[in-house]
C-alpha positions, 0 to 999 in steps of 0.5 A: 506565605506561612510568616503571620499566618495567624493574620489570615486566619483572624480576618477570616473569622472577623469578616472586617480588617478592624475588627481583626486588627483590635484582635490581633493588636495590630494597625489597620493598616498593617493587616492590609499591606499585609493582606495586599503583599499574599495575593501579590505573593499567591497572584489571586484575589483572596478576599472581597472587600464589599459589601464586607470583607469575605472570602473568595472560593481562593480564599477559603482553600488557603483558610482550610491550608493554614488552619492545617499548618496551625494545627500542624505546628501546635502539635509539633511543639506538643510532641517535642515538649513530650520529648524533652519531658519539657514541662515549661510551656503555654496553655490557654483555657476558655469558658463562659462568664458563669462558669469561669467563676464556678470552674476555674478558681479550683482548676487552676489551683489544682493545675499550677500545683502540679504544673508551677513553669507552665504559663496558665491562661484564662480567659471568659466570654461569650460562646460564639467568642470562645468559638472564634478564639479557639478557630483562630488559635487564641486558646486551646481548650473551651468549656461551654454548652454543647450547641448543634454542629459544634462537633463539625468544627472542632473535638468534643467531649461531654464532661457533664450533663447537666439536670435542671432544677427548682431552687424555692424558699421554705418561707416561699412554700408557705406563703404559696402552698399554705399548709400544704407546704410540708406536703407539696415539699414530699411530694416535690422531692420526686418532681416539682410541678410547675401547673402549681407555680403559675402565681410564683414570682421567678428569676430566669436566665435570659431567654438565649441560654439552654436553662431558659429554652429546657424551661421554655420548652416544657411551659410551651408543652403543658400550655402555660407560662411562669411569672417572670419578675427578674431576668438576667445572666446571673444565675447566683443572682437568682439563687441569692433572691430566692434565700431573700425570698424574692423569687423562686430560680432554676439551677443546673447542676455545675451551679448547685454548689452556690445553692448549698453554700447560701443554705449553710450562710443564710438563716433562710433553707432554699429546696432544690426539686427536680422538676416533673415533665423535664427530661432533657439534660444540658450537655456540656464540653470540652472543645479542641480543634480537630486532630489536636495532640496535646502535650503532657501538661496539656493532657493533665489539664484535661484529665483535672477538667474531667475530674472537676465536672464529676464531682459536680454530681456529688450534689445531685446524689446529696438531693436525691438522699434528702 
């Protein structure tokens, strides 16, 4: 019953034996026999296969076992590699495209330093993906926004949350604000009004991710709405059209770093202002499957993510000072 096991789990997940097979670089046709020779082997139907593949109330318990014995075997390995003081082994981190670029080129500089035998695997994709890898044991750890019921399955820890800000042009000012510009920039320093912005061309994430509903939600409140002229999942693509002074952005905390970097490159100073009305925060984490004992060289991988997300709030502290 146990030998494979991660086989049930995947097709569990995918609700299709096609789908679960491209996952698990298996045959079709394997996943079925394999499937076939469990219920044979259990004497109980553990799926209905239409109108698609789902689990029966039988296969949902032996979803809930294996899942246990998955996490139960982890941990074994992890308590033996603390044992042994072992620190020859396998770790697989998870986050979405935006801040993979962000996070992982310093995490895994800073992690194969300290740990150079230990396998390092990174992988991006979107967070329903990351979910349905770290469910199916294909990563240990995922970084992504916190969403509503994620604690139900998996540990989480908040490692960051994140402010949302405006990030505009000197030149974008001027044209706008005319000679009130250095005025409005003073003032902005403690909030940037949107009511004053409605003529601005922006750069907006798409209309599915947390900058995009904050933003949405505080335009819905003062009744009004901004002039979206790019939308797009590239938040340092926005950053780069507000130095060309194409549009105004909005930018959360982990992506400042991208900001200062274009105002010490471009002849064009961008402003970064908190902005007025908004106060609510993005809440990022740090996501395991429940009961998780990681080893030592997983634990040190975890200690080096929380560390990463503080220094993120240096950059905050450098515009509150200016």
């Amino acid at each position: 019953m146990f030998v494979n096991y991660h086989y049930f789990i995947v097709m569990a997940e995918e609700n299709s034996i096609s789908d679960a097979a491209k996952r698990l670089y298996v045959t079709p046709q394997a996943l079925c026999r394999y499937l076939s020779n469990l219920e044979t082997e259990l004497n109980v139907t553990l799926f209905d296969r239409k109108p698609v593949l789902c689990l029966t109330d039988a296969g949902k318990m032996v979803l809930e076992t294996l899942k246990d014995a998955d996490n139960l075997e982890q941990n074994l390995r992890n308590k033996l590699s603390d044992y042994n003081n072992n620190a020859v082994g396998a770790i697989k981190l998870g986050t979405t495209e935006g801040r993979f670029r962000i996070l992982l080129p310093d995490i895994i500089a800073e992690y194969k330093k300290g740990y150079p035998l230990v396998s390092f695997y990174t992988h991006s994709a979107k967070s329903t993906g990351l979910r349905k890898m770290l469910a199916a044991g294909e990563l240990d750890v995922i970084i992504l926004n916190y969403t509503p019921g994620l604690e139900k399955q998996f540990d989480i820890e908040t490692i960051l949350e994140e402010n949302l800000y405006l990030v505009i042009s000197d030149s974008m000012m001027k044209t706008y604000f005319g000679d009130k510009a250095e005025e409005y920039k003073e003032l902005f320093k403690n909030g940037a009004d949107l009511r004053l912005m409605a003529d601005i061309p922006f750069a907006m994430n798409l209309p599915t991710f947390n900058s995009s509903i904050m933003i949405s939600d505080l335009l819905h409140r003062l009744g009004m709405s901004l002039n979206f002229v790019h939308v797009s999942s590239h938040p340092d693509l926005h950053h780069m059209l507000s130095s060309r002074n194409l549009a105004a952005s909005l930018c959360l905390t982990m992506y400042l770093p991208s900001v200062f970097r274009l105002n010490r490159e471009a002849q064009e100073h961008l402003n970064i202002f908190p902005i007025l009305g908004l106060d609510i925060t993005n809440r990022v984490v740090m996501g395991y499957a429940k009961n998780r004992i990681f080893s030592h060289y997983g634990r040190a991988l975890l200690e080096i993510i929380r560390s990463r997300s503080r220094n993120f709030k240096k950059y905050e502290a450098s515009i509150t000072k200016s």
